[in-house]
C-alpha positions in Angstrom: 7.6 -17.6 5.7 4.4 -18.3 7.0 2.1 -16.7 9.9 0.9 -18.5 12.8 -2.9 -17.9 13.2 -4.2 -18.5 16.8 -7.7 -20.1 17.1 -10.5 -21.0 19.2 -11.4 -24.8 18.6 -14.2 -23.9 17.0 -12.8 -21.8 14.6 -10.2 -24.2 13.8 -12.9 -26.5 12.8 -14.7 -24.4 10.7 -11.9 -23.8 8.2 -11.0 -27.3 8.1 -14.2 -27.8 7.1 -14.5 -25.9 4.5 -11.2 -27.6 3.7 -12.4 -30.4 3.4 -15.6 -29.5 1.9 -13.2 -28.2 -1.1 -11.6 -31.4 -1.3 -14.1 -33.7 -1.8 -16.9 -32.2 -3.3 -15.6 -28.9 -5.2 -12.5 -30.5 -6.6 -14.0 -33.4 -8.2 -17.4 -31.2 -8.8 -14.2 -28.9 -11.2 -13.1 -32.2 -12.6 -16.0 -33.3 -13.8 -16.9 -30.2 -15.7 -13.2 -29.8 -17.4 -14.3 -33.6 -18.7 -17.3 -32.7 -19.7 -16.0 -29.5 -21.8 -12.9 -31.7 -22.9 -16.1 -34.0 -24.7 -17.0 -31.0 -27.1 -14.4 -31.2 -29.1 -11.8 -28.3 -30.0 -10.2 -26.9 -27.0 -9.0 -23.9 -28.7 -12.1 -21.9 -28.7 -14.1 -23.9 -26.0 -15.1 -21.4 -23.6 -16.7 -23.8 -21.1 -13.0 -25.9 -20.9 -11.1 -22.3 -20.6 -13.9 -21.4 -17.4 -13.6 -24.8 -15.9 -9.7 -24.6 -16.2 -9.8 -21.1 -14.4 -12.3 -22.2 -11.7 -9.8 -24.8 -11.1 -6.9 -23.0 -10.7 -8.4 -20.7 -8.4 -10.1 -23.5 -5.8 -6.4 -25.0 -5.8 -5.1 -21.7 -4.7 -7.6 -21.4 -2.3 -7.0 -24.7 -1.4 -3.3 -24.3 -0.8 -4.2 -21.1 1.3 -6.2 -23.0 3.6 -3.6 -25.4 4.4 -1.2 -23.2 5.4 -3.7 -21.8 7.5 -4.4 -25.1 9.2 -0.3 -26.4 8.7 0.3 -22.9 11.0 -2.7 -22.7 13.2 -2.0 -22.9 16.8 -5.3 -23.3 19.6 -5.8 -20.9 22.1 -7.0 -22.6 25.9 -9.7 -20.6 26.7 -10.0 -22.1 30.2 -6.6 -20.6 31.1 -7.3 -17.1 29.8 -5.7 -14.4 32.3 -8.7 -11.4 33.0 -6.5 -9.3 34.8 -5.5 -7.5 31.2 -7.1 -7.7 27.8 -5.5 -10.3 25.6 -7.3 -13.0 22.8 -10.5 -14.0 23.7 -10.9 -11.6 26.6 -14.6 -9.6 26.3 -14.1 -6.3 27.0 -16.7 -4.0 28.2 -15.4 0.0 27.1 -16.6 2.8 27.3 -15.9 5.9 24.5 -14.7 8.7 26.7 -16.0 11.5 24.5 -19.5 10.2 24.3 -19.8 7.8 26.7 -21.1 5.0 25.1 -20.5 1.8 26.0 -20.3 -1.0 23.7 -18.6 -5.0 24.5 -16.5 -7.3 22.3 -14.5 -9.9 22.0 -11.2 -9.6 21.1 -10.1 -12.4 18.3 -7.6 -13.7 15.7 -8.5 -11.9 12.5 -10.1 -15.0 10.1 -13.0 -14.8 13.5 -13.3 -11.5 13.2 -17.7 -11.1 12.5 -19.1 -7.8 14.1 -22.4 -8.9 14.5 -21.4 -11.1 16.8 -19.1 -8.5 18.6 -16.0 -10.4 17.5 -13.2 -8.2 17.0 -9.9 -8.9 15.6 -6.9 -8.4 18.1 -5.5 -6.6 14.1 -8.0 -4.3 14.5 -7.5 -0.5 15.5 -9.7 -1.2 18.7 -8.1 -4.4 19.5 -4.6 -3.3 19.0 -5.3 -0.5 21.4 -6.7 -2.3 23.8 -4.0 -5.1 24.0 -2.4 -5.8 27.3 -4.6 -2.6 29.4 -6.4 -3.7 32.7 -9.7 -2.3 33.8 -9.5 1.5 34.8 -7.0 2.3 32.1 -7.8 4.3 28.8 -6.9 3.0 25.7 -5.7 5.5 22.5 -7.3 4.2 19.9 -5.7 5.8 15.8 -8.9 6.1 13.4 -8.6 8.0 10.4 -10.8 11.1 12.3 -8.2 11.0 15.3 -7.5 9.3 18.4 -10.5 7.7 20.0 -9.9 7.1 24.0 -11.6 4.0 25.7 -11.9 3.3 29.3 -11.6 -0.1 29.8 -14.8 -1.2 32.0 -14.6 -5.1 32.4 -12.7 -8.2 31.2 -14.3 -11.3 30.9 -13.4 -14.8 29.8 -14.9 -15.1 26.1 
């Protein structure tokens, strides 16, 4: 059975791109090579063939991952994103309770996930914990050294 994967437009486009980019230059780029080794002669002990073969076989898997991913995607409307409670896409401004740092992210599906950017995945500790709580309220947050509390400070529209 196969996962839905919720998406911002943007990310959506970037993995069909790379899709596509698979497609039509890395497939045929494969091909060429397992003709090229094919040319030499004696497949048996042609190490160049037996690479090509095995660079092929993994693109096509990658390949065939990648549509699934797009076959089950499903775009999230940002413009109608509810900032009453934290949910995809929301940026959340928290504070740790213990030190009181305060730190901001942006809770997203897990293939957005990129923490320089403060993109978080909503499969994350932090953004599991912080699922569905409304400003004022303190998220428990399991790490492997304990549970970290949060105070949720703000919720914006990512």
């Amino acid at each position: 059975m196969s996962q839905i994967s919720y998406f911002t437009e943007e990310g959506l486009k970037k993995i069909k791109n790379e899709l596509h980019e698979m497609k039509t230059v890395q497939r045929p780029s494969i091909s060429e090579q397992i003709g090229e080794a094919r040319d030499k002669g004696d497949l048996s002990e042609n190490a160049e063939y037996d690479a090509a073969k095995e660079a092929q076989g993994i693109l096509e898997m990658k390949i065939s991952k990648l549509e699934a991913i797009v076959a089950n995607a499903r775009l999230v409307d940002e413009t109608n994103i509810d900032t009453s409670k934290v949910f995809i896409l929301s940026t959340v401004k928290i504070k740790n309770i213990a030190n009181k740092m305060e730190m901001e992210y942006t809770l997203v599906a897990e293939n957005e996930a990129d923490l320089k950017l403060k993109k978080i995945s909503i499969d994350s500790p932090i953004g599991k914990g912080l699922l569905g709580k409304e400003v004022g309220d303190i998220a428990d947050v399991q790490t492997p050294n304990g549970i970290i509390k949060f105070e949720v400070m703000s919720i914006t529209r990512g």
